[in-house]
C-alpha positions in Angstrom: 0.0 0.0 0.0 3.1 2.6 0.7 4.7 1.7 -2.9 1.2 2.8 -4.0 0.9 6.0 -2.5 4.7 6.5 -2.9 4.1 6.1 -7.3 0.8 8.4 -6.6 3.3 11.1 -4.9 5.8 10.7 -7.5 3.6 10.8 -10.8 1.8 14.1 -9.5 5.2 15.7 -9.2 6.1 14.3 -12.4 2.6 15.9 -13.9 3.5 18.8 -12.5 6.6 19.2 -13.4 5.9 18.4 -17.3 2.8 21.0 -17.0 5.3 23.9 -15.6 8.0 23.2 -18.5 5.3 23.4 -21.0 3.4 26.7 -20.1 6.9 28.4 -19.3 7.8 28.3 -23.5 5.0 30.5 -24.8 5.3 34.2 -24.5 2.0 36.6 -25.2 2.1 39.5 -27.6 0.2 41.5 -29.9 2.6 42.0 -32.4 6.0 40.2 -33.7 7.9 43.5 -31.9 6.6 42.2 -28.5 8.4 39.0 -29.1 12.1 39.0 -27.7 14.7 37.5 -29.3 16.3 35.9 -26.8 13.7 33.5 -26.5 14.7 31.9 -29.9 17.7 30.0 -31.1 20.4 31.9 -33.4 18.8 30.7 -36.4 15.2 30.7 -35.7 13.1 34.4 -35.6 10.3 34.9 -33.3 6.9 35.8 -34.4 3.7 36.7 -32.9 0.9 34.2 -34.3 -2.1 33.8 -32.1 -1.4 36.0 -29.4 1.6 33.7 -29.1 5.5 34.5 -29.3 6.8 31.2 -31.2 10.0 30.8 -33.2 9.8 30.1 -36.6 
């Protein structure tokens, strides 16, 4: 019964984990200016589609 509760525990951090990394990628904006470039790799260029900062 512990190993269960101890797998619970560890897939909730896990989850949590996963769900922080994702959210933190994605930038708002309301035009490509708003978008920094430090976000994006030397060869990629951000751009705002969607109300979104993504590199392209």
């Amino acid at each position: 019964m512990a190993r269960v509760i101890s797998l619970f525990y560890a897939l909730i951090i896990f989850l949590f984990l996963f769900l922080v990394a994702t959210n933190g990628d994605l930038s708002p904006c309301l035009r490509s200016g708003d978008c920094s470039k430090d976000e994006c790799p030397s060869h990629l260029v951000p751009k705002c589609i969607g109300l979104t900062c993504y590199c392209i």
